[in-house]
PLY file of the C-alpha trace (Angstrom):
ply
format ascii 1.0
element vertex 457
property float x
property float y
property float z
element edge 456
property int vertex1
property int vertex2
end_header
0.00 0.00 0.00
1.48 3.45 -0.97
1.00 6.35 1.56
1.04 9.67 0.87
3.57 11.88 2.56
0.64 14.43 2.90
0.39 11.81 5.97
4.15 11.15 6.49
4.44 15.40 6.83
1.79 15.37 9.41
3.77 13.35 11.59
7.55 14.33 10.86
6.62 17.76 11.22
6.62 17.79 14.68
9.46 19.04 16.38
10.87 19.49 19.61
12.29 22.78 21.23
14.08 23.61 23.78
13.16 25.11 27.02
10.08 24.14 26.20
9.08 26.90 24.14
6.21 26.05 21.39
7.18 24.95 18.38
6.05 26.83 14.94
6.97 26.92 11.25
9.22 29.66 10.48
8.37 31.58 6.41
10.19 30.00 3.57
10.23 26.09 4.58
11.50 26.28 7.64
10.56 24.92 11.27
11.92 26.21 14.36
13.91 23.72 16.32
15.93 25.34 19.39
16.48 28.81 21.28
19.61 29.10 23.00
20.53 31.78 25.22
24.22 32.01 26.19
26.49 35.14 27.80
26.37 37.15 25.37
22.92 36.64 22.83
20.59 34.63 21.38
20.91 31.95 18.89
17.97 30.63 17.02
17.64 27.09 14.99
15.89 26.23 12.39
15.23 22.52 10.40
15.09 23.13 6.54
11.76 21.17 4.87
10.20 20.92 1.88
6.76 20.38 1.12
6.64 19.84 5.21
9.25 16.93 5.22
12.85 17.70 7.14
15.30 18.25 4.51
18.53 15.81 5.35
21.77 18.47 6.49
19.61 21.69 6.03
19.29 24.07 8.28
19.21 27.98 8.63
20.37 29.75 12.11
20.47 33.38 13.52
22.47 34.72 16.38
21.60 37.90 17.90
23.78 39.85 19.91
22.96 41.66 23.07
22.98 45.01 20.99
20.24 43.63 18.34
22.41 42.79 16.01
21.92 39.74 14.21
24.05 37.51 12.13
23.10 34.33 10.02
24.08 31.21 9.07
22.08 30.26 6.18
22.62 26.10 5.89
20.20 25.57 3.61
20.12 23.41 0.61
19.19 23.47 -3.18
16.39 21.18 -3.79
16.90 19.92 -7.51
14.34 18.24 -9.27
11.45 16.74 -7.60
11.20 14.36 -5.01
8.35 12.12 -4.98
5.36 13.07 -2.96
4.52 9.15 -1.60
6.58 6.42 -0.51
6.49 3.32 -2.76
8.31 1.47 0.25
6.21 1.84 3.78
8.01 2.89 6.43
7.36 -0.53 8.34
9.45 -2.13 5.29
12.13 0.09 5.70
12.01 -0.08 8.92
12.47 -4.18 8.84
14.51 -4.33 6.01
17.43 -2.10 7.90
16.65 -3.43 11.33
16.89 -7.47 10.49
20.46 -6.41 8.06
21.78 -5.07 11.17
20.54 -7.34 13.39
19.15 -4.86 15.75
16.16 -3.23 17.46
14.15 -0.34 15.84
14.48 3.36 18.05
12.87 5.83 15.46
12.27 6.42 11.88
10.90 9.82 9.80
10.43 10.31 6.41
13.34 13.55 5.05
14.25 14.65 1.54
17.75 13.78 0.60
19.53 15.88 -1.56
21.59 15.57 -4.44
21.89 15.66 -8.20
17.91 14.89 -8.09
16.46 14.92 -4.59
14.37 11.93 -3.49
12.23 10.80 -0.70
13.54 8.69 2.04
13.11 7.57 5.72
15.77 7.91 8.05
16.02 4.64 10.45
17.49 4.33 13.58
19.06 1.17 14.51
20.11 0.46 18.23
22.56 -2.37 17.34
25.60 -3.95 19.87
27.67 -1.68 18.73
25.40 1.72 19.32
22.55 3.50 16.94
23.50 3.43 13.38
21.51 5.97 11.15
19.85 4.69 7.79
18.51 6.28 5.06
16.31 4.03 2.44
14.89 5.17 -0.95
11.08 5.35 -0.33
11.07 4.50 -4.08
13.31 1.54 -4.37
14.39 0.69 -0.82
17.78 0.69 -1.28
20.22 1.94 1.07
21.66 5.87 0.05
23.53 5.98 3.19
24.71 4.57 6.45
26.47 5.88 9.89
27.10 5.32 13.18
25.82 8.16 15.16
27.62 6.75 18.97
29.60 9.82 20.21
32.78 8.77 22.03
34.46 9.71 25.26
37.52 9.43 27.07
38.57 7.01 30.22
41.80 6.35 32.26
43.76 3.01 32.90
46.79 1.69 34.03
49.50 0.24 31.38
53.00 -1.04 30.80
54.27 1.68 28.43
55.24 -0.46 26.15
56.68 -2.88 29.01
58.57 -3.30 32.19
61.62 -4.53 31.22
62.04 -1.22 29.19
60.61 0.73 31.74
62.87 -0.13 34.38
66.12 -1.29 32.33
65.42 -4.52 33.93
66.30 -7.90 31.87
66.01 -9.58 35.40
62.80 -9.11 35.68
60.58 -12.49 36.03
56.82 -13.31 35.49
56.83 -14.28 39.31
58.75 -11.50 40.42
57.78 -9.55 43.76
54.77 -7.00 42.65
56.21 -4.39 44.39
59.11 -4.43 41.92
56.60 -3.33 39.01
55.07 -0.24 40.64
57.52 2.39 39.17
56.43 0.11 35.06
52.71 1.33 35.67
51.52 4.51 33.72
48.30 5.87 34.03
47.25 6.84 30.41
43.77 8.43 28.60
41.77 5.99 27.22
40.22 7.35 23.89
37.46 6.94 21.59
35.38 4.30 23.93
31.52 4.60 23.09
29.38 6.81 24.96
26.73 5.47 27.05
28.87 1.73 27.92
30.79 0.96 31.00
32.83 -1.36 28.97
36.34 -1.38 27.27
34.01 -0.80 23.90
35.43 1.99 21.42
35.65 3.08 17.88
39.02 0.97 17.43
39.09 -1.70 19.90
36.14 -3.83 21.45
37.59 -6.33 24.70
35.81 -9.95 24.47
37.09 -11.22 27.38
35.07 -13.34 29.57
34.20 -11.02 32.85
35.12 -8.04 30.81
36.06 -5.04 33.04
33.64 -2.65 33.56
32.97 1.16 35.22
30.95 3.71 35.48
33.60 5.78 35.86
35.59 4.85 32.88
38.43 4.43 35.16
40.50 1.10 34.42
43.34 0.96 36.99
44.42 -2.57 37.64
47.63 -4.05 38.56
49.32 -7.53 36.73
47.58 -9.43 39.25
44.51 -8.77 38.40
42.52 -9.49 34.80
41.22 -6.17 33.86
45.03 -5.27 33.89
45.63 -7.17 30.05
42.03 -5.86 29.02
43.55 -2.42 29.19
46.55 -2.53 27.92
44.93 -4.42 24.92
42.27 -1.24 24.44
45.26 0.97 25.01
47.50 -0.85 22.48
45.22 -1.08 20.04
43.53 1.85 20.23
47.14 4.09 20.26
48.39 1.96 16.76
44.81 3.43 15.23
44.80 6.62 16.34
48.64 6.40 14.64
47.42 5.23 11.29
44.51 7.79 11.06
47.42 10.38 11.77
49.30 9.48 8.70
46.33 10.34 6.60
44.45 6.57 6.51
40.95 6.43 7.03
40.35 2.85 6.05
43.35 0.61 7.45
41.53 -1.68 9.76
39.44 1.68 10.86
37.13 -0.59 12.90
36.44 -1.98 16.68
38.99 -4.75 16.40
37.60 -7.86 18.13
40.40 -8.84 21.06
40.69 -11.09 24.18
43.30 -11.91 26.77
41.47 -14.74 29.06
40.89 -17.96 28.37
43.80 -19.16 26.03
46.64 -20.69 28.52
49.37 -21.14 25.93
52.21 -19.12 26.29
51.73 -17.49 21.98
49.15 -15.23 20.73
47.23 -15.35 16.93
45.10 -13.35 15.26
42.24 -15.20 13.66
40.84 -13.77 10.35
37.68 -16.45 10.37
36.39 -14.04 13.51
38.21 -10.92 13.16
39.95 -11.44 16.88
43.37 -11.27 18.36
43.16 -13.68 21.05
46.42 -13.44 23.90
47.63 -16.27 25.66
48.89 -16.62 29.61
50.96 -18.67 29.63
54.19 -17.81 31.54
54.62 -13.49 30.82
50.54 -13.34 30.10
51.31 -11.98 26.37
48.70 -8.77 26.42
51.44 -7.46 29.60
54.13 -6.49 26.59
52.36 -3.63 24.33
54.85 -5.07 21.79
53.24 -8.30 21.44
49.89 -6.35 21.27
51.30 -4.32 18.20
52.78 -7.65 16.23
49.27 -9.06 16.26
47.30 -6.26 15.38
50.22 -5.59 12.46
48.37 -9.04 11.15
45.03 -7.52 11.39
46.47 -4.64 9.84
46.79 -6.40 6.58
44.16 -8.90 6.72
42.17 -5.71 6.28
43.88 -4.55 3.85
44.25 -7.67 1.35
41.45 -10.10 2.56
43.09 -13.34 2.98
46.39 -11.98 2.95
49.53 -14.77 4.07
48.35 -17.27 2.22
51.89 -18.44 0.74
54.64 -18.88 2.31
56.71 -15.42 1.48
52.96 -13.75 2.03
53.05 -15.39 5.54
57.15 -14.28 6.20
56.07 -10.90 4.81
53.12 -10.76 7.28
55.38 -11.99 10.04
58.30 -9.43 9.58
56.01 -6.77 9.10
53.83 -7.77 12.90
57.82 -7.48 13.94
57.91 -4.22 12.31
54.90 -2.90 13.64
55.96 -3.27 17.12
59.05 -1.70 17.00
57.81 1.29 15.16
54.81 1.25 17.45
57.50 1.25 20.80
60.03 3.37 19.22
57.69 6.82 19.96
57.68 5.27 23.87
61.06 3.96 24.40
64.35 5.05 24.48
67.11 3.39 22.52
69.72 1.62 25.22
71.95 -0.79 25.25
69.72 -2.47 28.05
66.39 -2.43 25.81
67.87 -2.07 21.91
64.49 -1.14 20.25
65.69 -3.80 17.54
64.76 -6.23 20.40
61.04 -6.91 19.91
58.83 -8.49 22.95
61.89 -8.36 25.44
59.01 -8.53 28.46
57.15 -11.49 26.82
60.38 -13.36 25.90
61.88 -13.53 29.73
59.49 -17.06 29.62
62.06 -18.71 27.11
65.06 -17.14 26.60
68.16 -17.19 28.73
70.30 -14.79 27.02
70.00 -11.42 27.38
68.67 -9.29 26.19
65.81 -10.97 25.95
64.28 -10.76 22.47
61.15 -12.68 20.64
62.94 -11.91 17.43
65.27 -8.44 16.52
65.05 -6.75 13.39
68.36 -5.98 12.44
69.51 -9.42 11.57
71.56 -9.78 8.43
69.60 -12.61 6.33
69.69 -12.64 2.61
66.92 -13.98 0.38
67.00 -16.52 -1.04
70.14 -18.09 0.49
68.65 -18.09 3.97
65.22 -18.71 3.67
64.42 -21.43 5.44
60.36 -21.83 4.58
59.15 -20.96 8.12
57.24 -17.62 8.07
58.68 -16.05 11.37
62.71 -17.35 10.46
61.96 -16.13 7.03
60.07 -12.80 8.22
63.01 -10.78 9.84
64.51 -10.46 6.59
61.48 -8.22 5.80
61.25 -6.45 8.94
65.75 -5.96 8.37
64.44 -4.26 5.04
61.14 -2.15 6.52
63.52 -0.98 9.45
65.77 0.07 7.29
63.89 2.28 5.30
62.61 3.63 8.61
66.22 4.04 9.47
67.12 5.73 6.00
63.27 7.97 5.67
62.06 8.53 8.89
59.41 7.01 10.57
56.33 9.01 9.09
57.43 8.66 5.85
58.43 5.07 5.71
55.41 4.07 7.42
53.15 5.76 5.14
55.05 4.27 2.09
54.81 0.88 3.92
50.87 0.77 4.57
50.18 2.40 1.25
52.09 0.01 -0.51
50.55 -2.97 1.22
47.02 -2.23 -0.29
48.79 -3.63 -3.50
50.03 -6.93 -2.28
47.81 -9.90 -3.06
47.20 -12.62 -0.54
49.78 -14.98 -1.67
52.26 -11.82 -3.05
56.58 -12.64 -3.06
58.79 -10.76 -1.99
59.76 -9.69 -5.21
56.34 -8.03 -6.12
55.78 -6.64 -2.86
59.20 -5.30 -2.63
58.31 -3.55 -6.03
54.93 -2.51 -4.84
56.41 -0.54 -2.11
59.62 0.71 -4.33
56.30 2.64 -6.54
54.63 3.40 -3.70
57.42 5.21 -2.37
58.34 6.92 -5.77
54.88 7.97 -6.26
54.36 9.75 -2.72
57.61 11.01 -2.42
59.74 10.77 -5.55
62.91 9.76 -6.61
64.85 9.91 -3.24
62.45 7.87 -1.45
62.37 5.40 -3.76
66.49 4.90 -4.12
66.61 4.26 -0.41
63.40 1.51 -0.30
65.55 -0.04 -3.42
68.52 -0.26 -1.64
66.50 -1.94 1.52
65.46 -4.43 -0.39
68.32 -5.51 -2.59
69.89 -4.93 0.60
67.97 -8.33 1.53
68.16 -9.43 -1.91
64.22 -9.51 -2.61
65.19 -7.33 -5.74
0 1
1 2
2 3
3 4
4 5
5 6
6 7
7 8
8 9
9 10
10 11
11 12
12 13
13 14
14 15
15 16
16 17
17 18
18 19
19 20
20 21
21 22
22 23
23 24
24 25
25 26
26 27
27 28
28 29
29 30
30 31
31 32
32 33
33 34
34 35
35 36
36 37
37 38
38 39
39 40
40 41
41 42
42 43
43 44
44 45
45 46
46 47
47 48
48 49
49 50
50 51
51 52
52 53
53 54
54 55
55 56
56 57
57 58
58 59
59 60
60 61
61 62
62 63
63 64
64 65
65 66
66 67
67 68
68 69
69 70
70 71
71 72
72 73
73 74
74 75
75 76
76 77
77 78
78 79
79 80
80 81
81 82
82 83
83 84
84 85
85 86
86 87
87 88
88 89
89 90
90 91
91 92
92 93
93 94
94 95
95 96
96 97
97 98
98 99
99 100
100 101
101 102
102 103
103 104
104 105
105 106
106 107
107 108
108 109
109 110
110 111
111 112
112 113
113 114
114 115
115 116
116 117
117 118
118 119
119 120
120 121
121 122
122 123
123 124
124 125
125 126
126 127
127 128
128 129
129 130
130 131
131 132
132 133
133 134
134 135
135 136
136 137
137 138
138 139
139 140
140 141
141 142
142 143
143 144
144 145
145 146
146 147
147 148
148 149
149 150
150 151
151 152
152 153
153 154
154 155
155 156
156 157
157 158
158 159
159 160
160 161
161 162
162 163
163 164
164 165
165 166
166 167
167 168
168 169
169 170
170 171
171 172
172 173
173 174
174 175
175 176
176 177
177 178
178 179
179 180
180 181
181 182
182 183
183 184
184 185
185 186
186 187
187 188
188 189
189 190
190 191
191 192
192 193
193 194
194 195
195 196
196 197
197 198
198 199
199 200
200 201
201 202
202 203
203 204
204 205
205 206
206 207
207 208
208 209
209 210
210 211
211 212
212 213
213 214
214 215
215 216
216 217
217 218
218 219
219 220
220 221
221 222
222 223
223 224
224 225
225 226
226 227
227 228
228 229
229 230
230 231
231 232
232 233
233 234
234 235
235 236
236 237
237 238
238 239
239 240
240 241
241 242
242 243
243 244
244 245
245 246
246 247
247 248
248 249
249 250
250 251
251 252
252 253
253 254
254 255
255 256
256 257
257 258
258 259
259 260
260 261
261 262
262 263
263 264
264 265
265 266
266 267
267 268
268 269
269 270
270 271
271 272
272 273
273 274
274 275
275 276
276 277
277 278
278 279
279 280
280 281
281 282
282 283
283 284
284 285
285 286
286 287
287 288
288 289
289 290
290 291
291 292
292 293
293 294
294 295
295 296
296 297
297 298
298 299
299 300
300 301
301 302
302 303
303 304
304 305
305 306
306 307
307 308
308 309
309 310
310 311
311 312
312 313
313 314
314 315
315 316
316 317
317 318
318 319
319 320
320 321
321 322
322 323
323 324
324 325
325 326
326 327
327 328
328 329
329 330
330 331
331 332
332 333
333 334
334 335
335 336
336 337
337 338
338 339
339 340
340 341
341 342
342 343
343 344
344 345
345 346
346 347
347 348
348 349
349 350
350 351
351 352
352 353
353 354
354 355
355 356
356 357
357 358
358 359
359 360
360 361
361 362
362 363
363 364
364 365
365 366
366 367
367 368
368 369
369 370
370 371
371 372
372 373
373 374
374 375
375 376
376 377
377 378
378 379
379 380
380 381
381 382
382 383
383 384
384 385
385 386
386 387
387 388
388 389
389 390
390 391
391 392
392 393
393 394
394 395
395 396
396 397
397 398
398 399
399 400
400 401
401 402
402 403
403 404
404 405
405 406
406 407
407 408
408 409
409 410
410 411
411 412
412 413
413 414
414 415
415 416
416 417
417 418
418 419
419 420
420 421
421 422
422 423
423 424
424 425
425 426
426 427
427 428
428 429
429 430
430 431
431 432
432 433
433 434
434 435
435 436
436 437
437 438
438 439
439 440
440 441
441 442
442 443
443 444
444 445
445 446
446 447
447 448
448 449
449 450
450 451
451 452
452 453
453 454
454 455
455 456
């Protein structure tokens, strides 16, 4: 059954205003919305329609001084051609259609006018969903999506970390995972924890999302735990993974794993960590050093989600899986190089030197380093994380030789190139053109000479 928006205005047109003034329609298609009053005037609101239906991002304001004077802020927008005066979809279609897609529970919906190159009638849905309201706009003629957000708001919490670990903290390789507690109070740094969603008590944000059985919660949104206790890992995952984002969106990407990444530090005893691309999760092990305690280990396994989001399926050979290796190496160290100083102690070459205490004797204590002196293809030895730090040799030295900004913006650029089951030949190449392309020439001699340094070209 088609109804007529002369019925769908009727209802949308009501508005709300503050201070509980009365609403009215304003001349020339517009409804008031809000009065404010602040120190010094008055500021006035208005919600663009057309033909008595809210016009999506139009709006028209004035703000009037305290001598009369008034200034305006006219938002409004063209309406070209004509939108259709009934709805072809029902709003209980639309309604279902977006609600059962995203799996969650109808708040609201209103029919508006979206603009464009020919203006059409829509109705705005919103979604409360497990990860907060999403806003949804469906053709009223064809019911297809135009457009799609997530309308949470995010605020900021505190916790407790290992910046990236104790054993850098202190200059301590004698540290121990049963060492006194009292030794580790001087490691803990309380730290701002960014971007969780508004309205949770969970460790739930825009880059990170904790599944750990009895996830941590507060009211607060104050996390401050010691190593003793669970919560402890839950932050420092957040924190990790949320500071390697916020990093990435610096350098100017917007879509490099720019999602809640799925993580969990209970309930796997082993003393390793994976990232599964089946579920989108880095789960962390606890056995001996519990894994999520070294922010380094943290960084190495998002570095795999890092790609996985940027070639689906990527690793799937066995100089894709070295690559993907050396580069989680890489990751870490460039991650821990803008918290940690360079010593003799700590070498930030030495990657996971808190985890590795559990199964190394030698110090200092290192998962892996990435300054070894391998050479393709007389080294390889066809096991991905032997075979990886002859990568990570190659993407630290371009670090070495550019500068951190720049070679890590070549690095993730280029990787958006690689296919799953890429060599290092082709993605050495793929990053020698990203590198000319962003930066020229220069940039490019010194990612050449990385690599043939390693002998992948």
């Amino acid at each position: 059954m088609m109804k007529r928006l002369a019925a769908i205005g009727s209802i949308v047109g009501l508005v709300i205003v503050a201070s509980g003034s009365a609403a009215h329609a304003a001349p020339d298609g517009l409804t008031l919305v809000a009065t404010k009053h602040s120190l010094l005037g008055t500021h006035t609101w208005y919600q663009q329609t057309y033909n008595g239906v809210p016009v999506l991002g139009g709006y028209y304001a004035t703000h009037t001084d305290r001598a009369g004077a008034t200034a305006v802020a006219d938002g409004r927008i063209a309406i070209k051609g004509i939108p259709a005066r009934s709805a072809a979809v029902a709003q209980g279609r639309a309604e279902s259609s977006v609600t059962g897609r995203l799996a969650g529970t109808l708040l609201r919906s209103r029919a508006v006018i979206v603009p464009g190159d020919t203006a059409k009638l829509g109705w705005l849905v919103l979604t409360d969903t497990a990860r907060g309201t999403v806003e949804s706009v469906v053709d009223a003629a064809s019911g297809t999506t135009l457009s799609e957000k997530s309308t949470v708001k995010e605020v900021d919490g505190s916790g407790q970390v290992f910046s990236p670990n104790p054993v850098v903290t202190l200059q301590n390789e004698s540290l121990k995972d049963t060492t006194a507690a009292s030794t580790f109070t001087a490691a803990y740094k309380t730290v701002t924890l960014t971007q969780l969603t508004s309205g949770v008590t969970t460790l739930r944000g825009s880059y990170a999302s904790n599944q750990s059985s009895s996830g941590v919660t507060s009211s607060t949104r104050a996390y401050t735990y010691t190593r003793a206790q669970a919560g402890f890992e839950q932050v420092m995952g957040y924190y990790s993974i949320t500071s390697a984002q916020e990093y990435i969106q610096s350098l100017g990407f917007t879509d490099v794993n720019n999602s809640a990444q799925k993580y969990k530090t209970t309930g796997y005893t082993d003393d390793n960590s994976y990232y599964d691309p089946s579920t989108d999760q880095i789960t962390f092990g606890t056995g001996g050093v519990d894994d999520a305690e070294d922010a380094e280990i943290i960084w190495h396994e998002y570095g795999h989600a890092i790609q996985d989001a940027q070639v689906p399926g990527f690793g799937s050979s066995s100089q894709s899986g070295a690559i993907g290796e050396g580069f989680g190496d890489y990751w870490a160290y460039t991650m821990s190089s803008a918290v940690s100083t360079n010593t003799t102690v700590t070498p930030l070459v030495c990657i996971g030197d808190w985890d590795a205490v559990s199964y190394t004797s030698t110090t200092p204590h290192c998962l892996r380093r990435i300054d070894g002196t391998k050479v393709y293809p007389g080294d390889f030895e066809n096991e991905v994380h032997a075979d990886g730090e002859m990568w990570s040799r190659a993407l630290y030295d371009i670090s070495t030789s550019l500068g951190r900004a720049t070679a890590n913006t070549i690095i993730l650029e280029a990787q958006f190139n690689f296919t799953p089951s890429t060599t290092f030949a082709a993605a050495a190449n793929a990053t020698v053109t990203a590198a000319q392309t962003l930066y020229g020439s220069t940039a490019a001699t010194a990612v050449t000479a990385a690599f043939h340094a390693r002998g992948f070209i």
